[in-house]
KOLZA-438054 format. One record per residue (C-alpha): residue in three letters; y, z, x. Coordinates in steps of 0.5 Angstrom, whole numbers, padded with zeros to 4 digits, always signed. Layout:
ALAYZX;...
//
This chain:
UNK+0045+0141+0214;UNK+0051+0143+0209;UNK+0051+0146+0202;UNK+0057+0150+0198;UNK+0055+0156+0202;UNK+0052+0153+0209;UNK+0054+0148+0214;UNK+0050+0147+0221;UNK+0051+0144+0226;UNK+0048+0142+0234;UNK+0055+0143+0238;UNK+0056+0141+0245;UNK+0061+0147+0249;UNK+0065+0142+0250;UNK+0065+0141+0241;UNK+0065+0149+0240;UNK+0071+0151+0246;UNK+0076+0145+0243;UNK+0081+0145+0237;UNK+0075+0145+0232;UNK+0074+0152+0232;UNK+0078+0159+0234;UNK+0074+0165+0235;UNK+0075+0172+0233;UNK+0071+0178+0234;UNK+0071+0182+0229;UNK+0073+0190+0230;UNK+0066+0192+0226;UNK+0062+0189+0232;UNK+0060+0192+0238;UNK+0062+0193+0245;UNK+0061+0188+0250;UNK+0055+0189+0253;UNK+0051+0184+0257;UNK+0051+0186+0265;UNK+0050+0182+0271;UNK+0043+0181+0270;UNK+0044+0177+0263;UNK+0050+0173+0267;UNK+0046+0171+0273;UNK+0039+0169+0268;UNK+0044+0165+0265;UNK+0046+0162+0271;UNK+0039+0161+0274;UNK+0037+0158+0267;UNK+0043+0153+0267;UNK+0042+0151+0276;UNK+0035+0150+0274;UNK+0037+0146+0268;UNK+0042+0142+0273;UNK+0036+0141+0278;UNK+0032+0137+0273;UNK+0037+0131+0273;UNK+0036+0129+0267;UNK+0040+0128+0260;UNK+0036+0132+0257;UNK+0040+0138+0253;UNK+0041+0145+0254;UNK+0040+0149+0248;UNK+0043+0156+0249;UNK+0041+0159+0242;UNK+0046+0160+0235;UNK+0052+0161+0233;UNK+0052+0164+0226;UNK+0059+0165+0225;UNK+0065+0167+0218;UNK+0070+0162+0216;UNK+0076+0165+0214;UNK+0080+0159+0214;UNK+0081+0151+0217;UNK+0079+0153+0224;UNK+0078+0161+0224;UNK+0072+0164+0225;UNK+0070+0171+0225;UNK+0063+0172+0230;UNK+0058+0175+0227;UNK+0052+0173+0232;UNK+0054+0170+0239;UNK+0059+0175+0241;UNK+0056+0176+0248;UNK+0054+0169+0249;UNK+0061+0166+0248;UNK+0065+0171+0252;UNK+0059+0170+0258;UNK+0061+0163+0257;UNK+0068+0164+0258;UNK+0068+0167+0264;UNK+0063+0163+0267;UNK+0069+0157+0265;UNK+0075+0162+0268;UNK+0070+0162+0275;UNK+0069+0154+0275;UNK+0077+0154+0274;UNK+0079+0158+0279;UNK+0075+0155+0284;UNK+0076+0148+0282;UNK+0079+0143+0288;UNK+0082+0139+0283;UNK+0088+0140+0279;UNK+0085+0135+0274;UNK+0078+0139+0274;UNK+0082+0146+0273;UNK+0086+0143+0267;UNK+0081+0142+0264;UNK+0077+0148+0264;UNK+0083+0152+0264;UNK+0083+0147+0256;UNK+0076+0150+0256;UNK+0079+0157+0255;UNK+0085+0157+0252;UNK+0088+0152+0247;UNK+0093+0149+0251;UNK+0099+0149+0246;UNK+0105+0145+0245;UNK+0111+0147+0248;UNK+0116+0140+0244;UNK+0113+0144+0237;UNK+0115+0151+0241;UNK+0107+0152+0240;UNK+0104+0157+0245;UNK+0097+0157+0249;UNK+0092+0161+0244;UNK+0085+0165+0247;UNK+0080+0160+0244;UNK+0076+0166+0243;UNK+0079+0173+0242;UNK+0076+0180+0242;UNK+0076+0185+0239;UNK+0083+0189+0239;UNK+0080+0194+0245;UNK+0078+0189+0250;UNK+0083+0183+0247;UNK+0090+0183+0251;UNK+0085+0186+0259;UNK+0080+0180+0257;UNK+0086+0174+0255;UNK+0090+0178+0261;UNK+0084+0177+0267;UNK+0080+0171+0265;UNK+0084+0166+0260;UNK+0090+0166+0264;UNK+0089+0161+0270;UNK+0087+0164+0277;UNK+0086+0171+0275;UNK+0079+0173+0277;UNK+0079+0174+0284;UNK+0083+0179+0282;UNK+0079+0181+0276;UNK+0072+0182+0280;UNK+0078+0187+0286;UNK+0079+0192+0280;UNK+0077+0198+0279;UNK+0075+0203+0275;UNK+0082+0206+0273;UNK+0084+0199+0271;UNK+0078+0197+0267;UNK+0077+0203+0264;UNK+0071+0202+0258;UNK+0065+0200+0259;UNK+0065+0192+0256;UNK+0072+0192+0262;UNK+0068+0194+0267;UNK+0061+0189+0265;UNK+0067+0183+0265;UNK+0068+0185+0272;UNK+0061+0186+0274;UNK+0059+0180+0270;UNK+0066+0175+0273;UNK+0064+0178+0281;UNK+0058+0176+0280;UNK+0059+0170+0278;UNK+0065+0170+0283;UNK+0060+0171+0289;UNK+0055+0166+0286;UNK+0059+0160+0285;UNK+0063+0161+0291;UNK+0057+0159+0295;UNK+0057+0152+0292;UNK+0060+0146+0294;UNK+0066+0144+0290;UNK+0062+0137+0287;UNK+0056+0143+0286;UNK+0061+0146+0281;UNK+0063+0141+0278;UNK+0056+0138+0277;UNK+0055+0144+0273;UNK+0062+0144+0270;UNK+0059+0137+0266;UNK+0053+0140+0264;UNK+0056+0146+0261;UNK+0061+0141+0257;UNK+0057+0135+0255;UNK+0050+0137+0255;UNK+0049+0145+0254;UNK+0049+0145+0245;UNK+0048+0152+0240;UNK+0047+0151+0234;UNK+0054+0153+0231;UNK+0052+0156+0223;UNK+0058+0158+0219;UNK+0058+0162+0211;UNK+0063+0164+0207;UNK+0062+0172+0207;UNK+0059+0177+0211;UNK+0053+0178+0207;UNK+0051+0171+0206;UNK+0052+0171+0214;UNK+0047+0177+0215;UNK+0042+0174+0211;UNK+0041+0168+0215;UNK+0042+0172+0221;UNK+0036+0176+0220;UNK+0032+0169+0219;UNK+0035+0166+0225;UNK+0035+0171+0230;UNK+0028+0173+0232;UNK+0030+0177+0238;UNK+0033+0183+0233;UNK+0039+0184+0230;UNK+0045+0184+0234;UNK+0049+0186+0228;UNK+0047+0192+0224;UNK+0047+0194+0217;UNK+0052+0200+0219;UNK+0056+0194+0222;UNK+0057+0191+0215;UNK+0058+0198+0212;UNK+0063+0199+0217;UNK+0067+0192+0216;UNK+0067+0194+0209;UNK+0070+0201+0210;UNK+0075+0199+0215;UNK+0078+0193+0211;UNK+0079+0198+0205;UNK+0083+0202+0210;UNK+0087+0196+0212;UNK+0085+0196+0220;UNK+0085+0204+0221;UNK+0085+0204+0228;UNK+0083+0213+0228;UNK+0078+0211+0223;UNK+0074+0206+0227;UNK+0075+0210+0233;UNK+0072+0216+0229;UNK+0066+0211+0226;UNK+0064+0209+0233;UNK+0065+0215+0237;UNK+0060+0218+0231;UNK+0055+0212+0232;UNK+0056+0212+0240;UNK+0053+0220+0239;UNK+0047+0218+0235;UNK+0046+0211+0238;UNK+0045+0205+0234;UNK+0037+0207+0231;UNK+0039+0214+0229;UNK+0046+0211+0226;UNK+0042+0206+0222;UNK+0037+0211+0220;UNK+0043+0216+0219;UNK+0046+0211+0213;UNK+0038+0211+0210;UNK+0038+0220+0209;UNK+0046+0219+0205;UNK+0044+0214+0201;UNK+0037+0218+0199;UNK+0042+0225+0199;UNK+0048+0222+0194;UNK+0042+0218+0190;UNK+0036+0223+0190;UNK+0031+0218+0190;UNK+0026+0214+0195;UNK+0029+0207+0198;UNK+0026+0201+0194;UNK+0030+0195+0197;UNK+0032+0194+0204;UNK+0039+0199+0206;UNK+0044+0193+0206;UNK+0043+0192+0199;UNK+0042+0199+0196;UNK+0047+0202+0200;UNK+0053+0199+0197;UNK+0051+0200+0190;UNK+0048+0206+0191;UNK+0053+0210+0195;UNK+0059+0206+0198;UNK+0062+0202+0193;UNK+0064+0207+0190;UNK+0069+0210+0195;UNK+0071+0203+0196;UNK+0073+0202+0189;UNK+0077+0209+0188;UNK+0085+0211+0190;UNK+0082+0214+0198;UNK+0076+0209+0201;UNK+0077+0213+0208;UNK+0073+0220+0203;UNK+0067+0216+0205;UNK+0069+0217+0212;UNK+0071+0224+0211;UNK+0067+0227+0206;UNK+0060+0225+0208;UNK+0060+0219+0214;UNK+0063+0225+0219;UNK+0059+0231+0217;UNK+0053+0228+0216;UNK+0053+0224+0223;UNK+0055+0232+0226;UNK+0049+0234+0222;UNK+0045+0230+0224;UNK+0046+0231+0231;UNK+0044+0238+0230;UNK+0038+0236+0229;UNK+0038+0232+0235;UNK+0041+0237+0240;UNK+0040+0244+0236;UNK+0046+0246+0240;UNK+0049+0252+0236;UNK+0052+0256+0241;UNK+0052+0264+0239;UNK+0046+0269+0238;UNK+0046+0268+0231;UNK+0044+0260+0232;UNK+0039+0261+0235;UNK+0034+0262+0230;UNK+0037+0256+0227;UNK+0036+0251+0233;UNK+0028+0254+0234;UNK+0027+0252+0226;UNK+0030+0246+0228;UNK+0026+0245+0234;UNK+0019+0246+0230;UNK+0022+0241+0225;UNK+0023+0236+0230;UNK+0016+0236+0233;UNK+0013+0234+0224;UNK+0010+0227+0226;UNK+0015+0225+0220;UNK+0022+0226+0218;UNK+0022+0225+0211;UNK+0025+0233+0211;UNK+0031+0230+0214;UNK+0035+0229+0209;UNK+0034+0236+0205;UNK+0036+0239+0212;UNK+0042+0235+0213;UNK+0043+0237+0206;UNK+0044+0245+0208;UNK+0047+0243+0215;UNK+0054+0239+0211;UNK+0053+0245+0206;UNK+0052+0251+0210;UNK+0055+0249+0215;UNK+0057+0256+0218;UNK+0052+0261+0215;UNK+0048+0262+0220;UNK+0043+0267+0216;UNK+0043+0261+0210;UNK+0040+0256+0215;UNK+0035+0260+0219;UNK+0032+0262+0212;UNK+0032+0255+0208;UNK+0029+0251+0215;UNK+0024+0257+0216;UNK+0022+0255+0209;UNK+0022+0247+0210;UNK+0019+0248+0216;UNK+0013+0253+0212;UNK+0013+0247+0206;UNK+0013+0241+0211;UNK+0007+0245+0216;UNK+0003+0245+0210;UNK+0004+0238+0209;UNK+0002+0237+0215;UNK-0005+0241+0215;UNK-0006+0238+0208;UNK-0005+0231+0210;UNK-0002+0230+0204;UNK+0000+0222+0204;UNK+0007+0219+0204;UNK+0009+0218+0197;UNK+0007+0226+0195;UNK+0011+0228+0200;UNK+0017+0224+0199;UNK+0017+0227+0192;UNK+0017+0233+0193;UNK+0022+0233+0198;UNK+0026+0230+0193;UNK+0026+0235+0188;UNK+0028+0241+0193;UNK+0035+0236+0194;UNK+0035+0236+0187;UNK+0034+0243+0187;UNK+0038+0245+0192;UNK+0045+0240+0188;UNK+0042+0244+0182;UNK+0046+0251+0186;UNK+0038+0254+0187;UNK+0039+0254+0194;UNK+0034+0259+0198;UNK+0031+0260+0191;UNK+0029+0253+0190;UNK+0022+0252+0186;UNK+0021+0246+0191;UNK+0020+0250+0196;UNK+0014+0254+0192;UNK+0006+0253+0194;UNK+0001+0253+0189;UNK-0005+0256+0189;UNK-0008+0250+0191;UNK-0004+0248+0197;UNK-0004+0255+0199;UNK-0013+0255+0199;UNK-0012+0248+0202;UNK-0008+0249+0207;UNK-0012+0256+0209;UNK-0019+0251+0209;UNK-0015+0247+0214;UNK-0012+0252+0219;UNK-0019+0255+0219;UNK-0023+0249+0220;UNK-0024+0243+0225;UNK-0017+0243+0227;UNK-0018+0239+0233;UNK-0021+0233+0229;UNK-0014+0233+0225;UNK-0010+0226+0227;UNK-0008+0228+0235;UNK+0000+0229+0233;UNK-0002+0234+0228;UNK-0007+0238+0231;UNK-0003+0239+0237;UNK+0003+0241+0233;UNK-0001+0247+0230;UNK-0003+0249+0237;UNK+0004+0249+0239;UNK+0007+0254+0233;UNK+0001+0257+0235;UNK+0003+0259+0242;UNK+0011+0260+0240;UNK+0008+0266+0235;UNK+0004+0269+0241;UNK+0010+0269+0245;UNK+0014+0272+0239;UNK+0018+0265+0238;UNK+0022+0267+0245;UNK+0018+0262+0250;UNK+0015+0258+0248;UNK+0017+0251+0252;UNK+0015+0244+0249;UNK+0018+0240+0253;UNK+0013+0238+0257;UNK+0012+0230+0259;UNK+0005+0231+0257;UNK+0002+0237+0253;UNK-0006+0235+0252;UNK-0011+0239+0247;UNK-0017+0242+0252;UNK-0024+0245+0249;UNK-0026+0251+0252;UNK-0034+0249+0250;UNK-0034+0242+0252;UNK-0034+0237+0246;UNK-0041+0235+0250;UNK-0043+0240+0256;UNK-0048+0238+0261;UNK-0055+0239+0260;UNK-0058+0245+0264;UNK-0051+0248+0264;UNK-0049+0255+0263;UNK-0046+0253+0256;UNK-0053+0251+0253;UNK-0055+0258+0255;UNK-0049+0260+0252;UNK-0049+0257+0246;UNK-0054+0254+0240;UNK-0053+0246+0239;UNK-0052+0250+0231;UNK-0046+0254+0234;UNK-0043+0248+0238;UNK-0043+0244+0232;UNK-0040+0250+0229;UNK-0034+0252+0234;UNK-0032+0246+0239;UNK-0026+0243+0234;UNK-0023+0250+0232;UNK-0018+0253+0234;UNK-0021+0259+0236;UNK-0025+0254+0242;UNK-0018+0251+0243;UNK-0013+0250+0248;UNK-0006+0247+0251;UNK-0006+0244+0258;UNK+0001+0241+0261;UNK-0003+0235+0264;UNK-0008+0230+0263;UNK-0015+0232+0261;UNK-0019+0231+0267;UNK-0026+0228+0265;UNK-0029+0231+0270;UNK-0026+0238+0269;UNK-0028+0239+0262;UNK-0036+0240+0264;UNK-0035+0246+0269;UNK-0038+0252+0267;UNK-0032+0258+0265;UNK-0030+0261+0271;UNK-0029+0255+0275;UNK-0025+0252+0269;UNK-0021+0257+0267;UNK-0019+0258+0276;UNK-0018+0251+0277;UNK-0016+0247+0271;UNK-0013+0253+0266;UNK-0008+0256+0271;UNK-0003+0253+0276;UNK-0003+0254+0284;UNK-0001+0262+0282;UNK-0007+0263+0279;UNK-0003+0263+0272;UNK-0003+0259+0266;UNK+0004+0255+0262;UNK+0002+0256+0256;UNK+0001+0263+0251;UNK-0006+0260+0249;UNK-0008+0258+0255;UNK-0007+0265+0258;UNK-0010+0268+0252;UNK-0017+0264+0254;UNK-0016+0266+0262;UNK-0017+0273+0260;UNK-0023+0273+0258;UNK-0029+0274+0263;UNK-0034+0270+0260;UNK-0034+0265+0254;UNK-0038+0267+0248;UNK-0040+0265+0241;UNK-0038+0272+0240;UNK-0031+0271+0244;UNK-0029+0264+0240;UNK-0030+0267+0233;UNK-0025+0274+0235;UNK-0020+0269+0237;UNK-0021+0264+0231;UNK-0020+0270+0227;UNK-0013+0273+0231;UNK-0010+0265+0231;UNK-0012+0264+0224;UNK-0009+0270+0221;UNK-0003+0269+0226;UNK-0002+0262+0222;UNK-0003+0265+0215;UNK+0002+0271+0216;UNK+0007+0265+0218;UNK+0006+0261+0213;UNK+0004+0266+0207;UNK-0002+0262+0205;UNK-0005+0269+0203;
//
C-alpha cells in the first residue's frame, strides 16, 4: 500500500539486500544485541522451513525504515534481523564451492561498484559508527569470518563485536556441517522465498507510530531513542555526548532511563502526564533547548545530573558518615509500594547535591509524608497532587519549610487511627512496609536488614487457632477479633509462612519457627516476641502500645 507518507511492501531478501536499498543504523539506536540463541533459532526456523519442500514463503517479520533520500534508509525496527542476516549471508559465502555461488553472495552484502565509473563496493547495510569499520572489516569483506569466529576479546572488544563473533562462530560451526548442495539450497531459500514486509516514512516520528502499531513483541526503539536522535542531530553527531547519553542509560538500564525522562518532564513542567511522554516531552521540556544557541545544556543542565540522581535513588551509594542517614532515607523510600515521590527527590538530589544535612531532613520528611499516604490509603491522583505542589514549593525557594510537607489534623487523626488499627488487613506491600520501619527504630536505624528474598508477616495468635489449643484458653473469641491483625500480635519471619507452624502453641512456635538454628531471631520484631514467656492479651496490648507510640513519635502524628 502507498500513501504521502507510507509505502509498504513484502519484499524477498534478495529485493532488500540489492541496489534498491542502502541501510544505516543510526547512532540513536541501541547496540547489537542478539546472541547465539537468537541466531541459531533463525536458523533452526529457516532449516525447518527448508525441510517443507515447498514454495511456500518465509516471512521473517517488518522492517520500518526512514527514507532520507533515493535508495538511503535509516533502520528504525530491523536492526537485529538484517545484521544476523548478514552474517548468515557472509558464512554461506565463505563456504561456497563455487566461485559463482560466492560472487553472489558476496553481492548479497556488499554493493559491488564499478571500477569503469571508479565506483567502489559499498556495505549494503552500515552500523552505527562504534561497530561500523569492525563489522564491514570481518563480515562483508569476502572470506574473513573464519577469522572473525578465531577473535578474541582484546580484539572484538564491546559487547555488540563479541555477539557478532559468537553469532558467526556459530553459525560457522553449524553450516560447516552441511553439504555444499545443503548450503546452497538454504542460500536460495534465504534470497527468493524469505520476505519482510519493508514499511518505510518520511521522519522519525511517523516511523515510531507505526512501529508501536506493528511491533507487538514491544518496542525495540524507546521514547528516550528518539529523544536522543533530536539532541544529538542538533549537536551536529557530538561523539562526547552520545557517549555520556549511553554511558547514563546504560547505569540506569533502559526501563529506568525511560521512566528517568517521565520525572523531568514532570520536574521542568509541575503537572501530572496527560498524553504519552513522546508527545509531552518535547513541548514541554526538550524543544526548547533544541530551539536556543546551546542544545547540549539540555545534556548538562538536567540529562546528566538528573540520571546521576536517579542512580542515587537506586543505589544509596553515598560514601562518608555524613551520607549515610541520606541513603537510609533513600532506602525507606525505595520500599513505598509507588514512586510518585520520585521526582521531588531527584529535585533535592540535583539541588542539593552536597549537603548532606539538607538531604537527610528533607527526605526524612518526604518519607514522613509518603508513609502517611501509605497508612491513609490515599488514591493515586490526591497523592500525586500533593507531590506536586511541594515541587512547586520547593522551585518557590521554601525548601525544608514547604507547607506540602505540613499534615493536617485530619490526616494526622487518620493516620494515628491506621497505626493502631488492623494493620495486617492493609494491602501485603503496605503492611509489611509499616513493619519493616517498625524493626529499623527498634534497632534505632543501625541494622535493620531488608534485603532478605523473602520477608513474610507472621500472627503470633494465629488468624485461626486449632480447637481445644492453649490459644482458645488463652484468648476469648471477643479478644481474638480484637488483637489478631494489629501490630502488636505481629511479626516478621525471613521465610515462607508455614501452614502448619502457624497453629503451634507458643513455646514450640517461637523455638522452632520464630528463630534460626542458634536459637536467635533475624529481625528486631521477631526477638522482641522471643522474649516473652507466654503470650497473653495482656502481652499483645503492652506491645501494641510500645509499637504504636514508636510509629507516632517517628512520624509526628500526635
Amino acid at each position: 500500500m502507498t500513501t504521502k507518507t507510507l509505502d509498504a511492501h513484502e519484499q524477498p531478501l534478495r529485493k532488500v539486500f540489492s541496489s534498491d536499498y542502502s541501510f544505516t543504523i543510526p547512532d540513536y539506536q541501541r547496540p547489537y544485541r542478539w546472541g547465539t540463541e537468537e541466531a541459531i533459532h533463525l536458523l533452526d526456523d529457516l532449516e525447518e522451513a527448508l525441510e517443507r519442500s515447498s514454495d511456500e514463503p518465509y516471512f521473517l517479520g517488518s522492517l520500518v525504515l526512514i527514507r532520507r533520500s533515493g535508495t538511503e534508509f535509516d533502520v528504525v525496527d530491523g536492526q537485529q534481523r538484517l545484521t544476523t542476516l548478514t552474517i548468515l549471508f557472509a558464512v554461506l559465502r565463505d563456504l561456497a564451492a563455487s566461485t559463482d555461488d560466492a560472487q553472489t553472495l558476496t553481492n548479497t552484502v556488499l554493493e559491488p561498484g564499478d571500477s569503469i565509473d571508479d565506483i567502489p563496493p559499498k556495505p549494503r547495510l552500515r552500523l552505527r559508527k562504534q561497530d561500523a569499520s569492525f563489522f564491514e572489516r570481518n563480515v562483508q569483506t569476502y572470506g574473513n569470518v573464519e577469522h572473525l569466529a578465531g577473535l578474541s576479546n582484546n580484539v572484538a572488544l564491546s559487547e555488540p563485536q563479541q555477539r557478532m563473533r559468537d553469532n558467526a562462530r556459530s553459525l560457522l560451526t553449524r553450516l560447516r556441517a552441511w553439504s555444499d548442495a545443503r548450503r546452497k539450497q538454504l542460500a536460495r531459500l534465504l534470497r527468493t522465498q524469505t520476505f519482510l514486509v519493508v514499511v518505510s516514512t518520511p521522519d522519525l516520528n511517523s516511523a515510531y507510530r507505526i512501529f508501536s502499531v506493528m511491533n507487538a513483541r514491544g518496542l525495540d526503539l524507546t521514547p528516550a531513542d528518539i529523544f536522543k536522535s533530536k539532541v544529538i542531530g542538533a549537536l551536529g553527531d557530538n561523539d562526547d555526548y552520545a557517549k555520556q547519553w549511553e554511558n547514563a542509560e546504560e547505569s540506569l538500564g533502559s526501563s529506568d532511563f525511560t521512566e528517568l525522562f517521565r520525572d523531568i518532564r514532570t520536574i521542568v513542567n509541575g503537572d501530572r502526564a496527560r498524553r504519552e511522554l513522546l508527545k509531552e516531552f518535547p513541548d514541554q521540556v526538550l524543544n526548547a533547548y533544541l530551539d536556543s544557541p546551546q542544545p547540549e545544556r539540555f545534556i548538562d543542565d538536567l540529562l546528566l545530573p538528573y540520571a546521576l540522581a536517579f542512580e542515587r535513588t537506586i543505589e544509596r551509594d553515598f560514601k562518608g558518615t555524613q551520607w549515610a542517614p541520606v541513603n537510609d532515607w533513600l532506602k525507606r523510600l525505595s520500599m513505598i509500594d509507588n514512586k510518585d515521590w520520585r521526582p521531588a527527590a531527584l529535585w533535592a538530589l540535583k539541588h542539593h547535591a552536597d549537603d548532606p544535612a539538607f538531604l537527610t531532613e528533607f527526605l526524612g520528611k518526604l518519607e514522613r509524608l509518603a508513609a502517611t499516604f501509605l497508612l491513609r490509603r490515599e488514591y493515586t491522583t490526591p497523592r500525586i497532587t500533593r507531590y506536586l505542589d511541594l515541587l512547586r514549593d520547593l522551585k518557590n525557594g521554601q525548601g525544608l519549610a514547604a507547607n506540602a510537607f505540613v499534615l493536617t489534623d485530619q490526616e494526622k487523626d487518620e493516620s494515628r487511627e491506621a497505626v493502631g488499627g488492623e494493620v495486617y488487613r492493609m494491602q501485603a506491600e503496605r503492611a509489611r512496609y509499616v513493619l519493616l520501619r517498625l524493626d529499623d527504630l527498634l534497632t534505632k536505624g543501625s541494622g535493620a536488614t531488608y534485603d532478605h528474598s523473602v520477608i513474610s508477616i507472621e500472627h503470633v495468635l494465629p488468624q485461626n487457632p486449632a480447637a481445644g489449643s492453649e490459644w482458645e484458653t488463652l484468648f476469648t473469641a471477643e479478644q481474638r477479633k480484637e488483637w489478631t491483625h494489629r501490630l502488636g500480635n505481629l511479626l516478621l519471619l525471613n521465610r515462607r509462612k508455614n501452614s502448619q507452624a502457624r497453629n503451634y502453641d507458643f513455646t514450640k512456635k517461637k523455638s522452632r519457627y520464630f528463630t534460626t538454628s542458634d536459637g536467635s531471631a533475624v529481625f528486631a520484631l521477631t526477638t522482641q516476641v522471643v522474649g516473652y514467656d507466654q503470650w497473653t492479651p495482656e502481652a499483645v496490648t503492652a506491645r501494641q502500645t510500645e509499637l504504636t507510640k514508636l510509629l507516632i513519635d517517628e512520624w509526628k502524628l500526635n
